[in-house]
N, C-alpha and C positions, 0 to 999 in steps of 0.2 A: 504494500500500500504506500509506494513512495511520491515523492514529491518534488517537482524542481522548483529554484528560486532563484530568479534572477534580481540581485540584490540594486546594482546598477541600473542608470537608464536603458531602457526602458523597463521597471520597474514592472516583477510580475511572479503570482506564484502559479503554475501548475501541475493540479493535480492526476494521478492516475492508477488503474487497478491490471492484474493481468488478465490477460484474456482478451485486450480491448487494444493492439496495434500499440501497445506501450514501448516496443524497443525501437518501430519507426517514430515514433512519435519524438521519445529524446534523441535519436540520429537527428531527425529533423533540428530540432531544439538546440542542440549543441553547434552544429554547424553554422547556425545563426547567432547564438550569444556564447562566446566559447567563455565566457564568466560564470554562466552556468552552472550551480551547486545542487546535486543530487544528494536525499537524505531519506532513509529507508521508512521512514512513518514520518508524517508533517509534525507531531509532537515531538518529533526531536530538532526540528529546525533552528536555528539561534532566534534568539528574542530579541524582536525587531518593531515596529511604528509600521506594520502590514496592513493597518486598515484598511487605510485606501488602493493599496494595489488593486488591480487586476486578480478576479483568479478566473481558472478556467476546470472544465474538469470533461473529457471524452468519456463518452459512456458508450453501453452496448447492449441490444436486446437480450435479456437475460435467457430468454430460451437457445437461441443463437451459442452465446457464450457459456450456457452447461456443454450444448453438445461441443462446442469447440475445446473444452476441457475433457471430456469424453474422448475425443478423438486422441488428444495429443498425449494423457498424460496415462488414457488404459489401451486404446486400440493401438499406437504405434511405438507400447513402452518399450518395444527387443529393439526397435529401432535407434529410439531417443536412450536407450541404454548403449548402444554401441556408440554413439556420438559424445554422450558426455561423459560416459567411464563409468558411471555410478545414479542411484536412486534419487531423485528429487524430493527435498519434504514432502513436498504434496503427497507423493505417491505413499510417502511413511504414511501417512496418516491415513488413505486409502487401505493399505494393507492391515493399518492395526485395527481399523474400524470389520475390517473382514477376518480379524484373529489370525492374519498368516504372518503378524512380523513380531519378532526379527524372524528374517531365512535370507540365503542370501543373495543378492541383487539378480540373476539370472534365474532363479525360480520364484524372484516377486514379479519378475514384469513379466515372466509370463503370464503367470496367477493374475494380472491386469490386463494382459492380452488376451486373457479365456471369458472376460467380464462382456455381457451384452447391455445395451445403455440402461435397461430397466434394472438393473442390478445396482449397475453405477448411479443410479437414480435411488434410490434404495439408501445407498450409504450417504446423500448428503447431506442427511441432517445431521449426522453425526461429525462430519468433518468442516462443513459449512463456515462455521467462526472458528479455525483451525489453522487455516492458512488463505492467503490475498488470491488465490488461484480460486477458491470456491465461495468467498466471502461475498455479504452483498456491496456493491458495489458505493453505495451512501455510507457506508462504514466511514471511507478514507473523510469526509467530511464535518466528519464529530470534533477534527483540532482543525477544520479551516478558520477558525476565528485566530484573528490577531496577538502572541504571546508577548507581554511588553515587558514583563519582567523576568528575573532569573528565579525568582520564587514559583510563579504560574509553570516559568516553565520547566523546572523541576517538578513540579507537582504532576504535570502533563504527563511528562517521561516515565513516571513511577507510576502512574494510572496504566499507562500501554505497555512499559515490561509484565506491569503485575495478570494484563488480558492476556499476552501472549504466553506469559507461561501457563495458565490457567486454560491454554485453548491447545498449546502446543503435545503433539500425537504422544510425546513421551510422559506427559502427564497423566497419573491413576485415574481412574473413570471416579471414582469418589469427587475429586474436586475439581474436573471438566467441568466447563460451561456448556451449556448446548441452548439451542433457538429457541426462545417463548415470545409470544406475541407481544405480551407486555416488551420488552425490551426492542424489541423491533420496531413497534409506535415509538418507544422514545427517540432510536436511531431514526427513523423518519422525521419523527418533529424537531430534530436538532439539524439535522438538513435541509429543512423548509425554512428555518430562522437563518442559513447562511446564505449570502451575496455573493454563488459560484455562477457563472456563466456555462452549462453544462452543454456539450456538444453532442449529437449522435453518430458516433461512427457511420452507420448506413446514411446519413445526409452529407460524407463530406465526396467532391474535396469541397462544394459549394460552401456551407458554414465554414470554412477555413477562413472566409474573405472575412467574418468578424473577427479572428483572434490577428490574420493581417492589420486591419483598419485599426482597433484597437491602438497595436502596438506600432504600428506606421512604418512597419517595414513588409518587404513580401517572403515568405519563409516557404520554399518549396516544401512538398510533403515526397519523401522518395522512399513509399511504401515498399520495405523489405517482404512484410505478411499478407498477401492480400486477403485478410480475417474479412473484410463487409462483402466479400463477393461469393457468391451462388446460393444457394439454396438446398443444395446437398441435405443440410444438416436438419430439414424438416421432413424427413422421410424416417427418422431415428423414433418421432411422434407418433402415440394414436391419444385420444383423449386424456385418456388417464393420465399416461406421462405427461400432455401439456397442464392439467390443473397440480399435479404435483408440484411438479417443479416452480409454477405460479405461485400455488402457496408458500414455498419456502423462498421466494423472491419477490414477493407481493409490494415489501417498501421500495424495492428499483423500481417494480411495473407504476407505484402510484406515482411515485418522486419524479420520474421522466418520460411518463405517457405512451408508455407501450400497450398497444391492444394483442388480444389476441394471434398467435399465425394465421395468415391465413389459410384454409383449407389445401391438405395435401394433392 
């Protein structure tokens, strides 16, 4: 759930979640403001007078980006296992949510490559606030408010180590967090009270022209992912999967007006 910030003119933060064209996004970003400071949760940012910046935040139909997590992290784990060397948290937390882990990284991604999406559907409420791959998207939005001092913003930092260890796959099922509605209206209504300007991936590069205008410069987009293109991943649906997964994304679908897919 990290963050960039451009502390210099033209002054700006944004934010971004995975699953959602985030490594074009900072290539783009960097290329244009090579001042540019990356920081892996916005509560950890230095404390700074960010009221008035700019923030911006690229989002993603959350049905879309289950299955895009689906595809990448269980259907082509022998793959993404042979390119990185090793198991990605996410997939920890996949496997321990299915009782296979520890085993060791060639018979966990297979065990993720044997997984059919109803399955992988299956485990995300358990892993959901676990890691920035499955998490809802309005998460990263709970520290976009401005940290002005070193006090707030140590308070910040001890609030978000104390979630992630409380959410993280190696922590006992006793004092895991998991999804309740309550908690998820609050993570809504603390995103509706902040001043982010949130884009949707399927509308760009057209909205790009406001985070251009905006900041008064023109910032190509040299999509490495092309994550907003086909339709592939609506054939993974029949009803049931799509209210599932709604329900457990319900503050994305309300926060930034997703309907329904449309019919397969």
């Amino acid at each position: 759930m990290a963050i960039a910030v451009h502390a210099s003119e033209p002054q700006f933060l944004f934010f971004w979640n995975h699953k959602v064209a985030s490594r074009s996004l900072l290539n783009a970003l960097e290329k244009s403001f090579p001042r540019l400071r990356v920081y892996p949760q916005p509560s950890f940012r230095p404390p700074a007078q960010d009221q008035d910046w700019p923030r911006f935040l690229l989002v993603r139909d959350p049905w879309a980006r289950a299955a895009s997590c689906f595809h990448n992290k269980c259907r082509d784990a022998l793959e993404a296992l042979e390119r990185n060397g090793g198991l990605e948290p996410c997939q920890h937390h996949l496997l321990r949510e299915l009782g296979a882990w520890p085993c060791r990284s060639v018979a966990g991604a297979r065990r993720l490559a044997e997984l059919d999406f109803a399955e992988f559907v299956e485990l995300l409420p358990g892993v959901r606030d676990g890691n920035s791959h499955f998490r809802l998207q309005i998460d990263v939005l709970q520290d976009a408010s401005a940290i002005t001092s070193r006090v707030s913003w140590a308070g910040r930092a001890a609030r978000t180590l104390l979630h992630l260890g409380r959410t993280h796959y190696l922590t006992p099922r006793l004092f895991k967090t998991r999804p309740t509605v309550a908690a998820d209206q609050a993570t809504l209504a603390e995103g509706q009270r902040q001043s982010v300007r949130w884009l949707r991936l399927e509308d760009l590069p057209e909205v790009w022209r406001e985070v251009e205008h905006t900041l008064g410069r023109t910032i190509p987009l040299p999509w490495h992912a092309r994550t907003a293109e086909g339709d592939d991943w609506r054939a993974l649906y029949d009803a049931t999967l799509e209210a599932r997964v709604a329900e457990l994304y319900r503050p994305d679908l309300e926060m930034f007006g997703y309907g329904a897919p449309e019919p397969r």
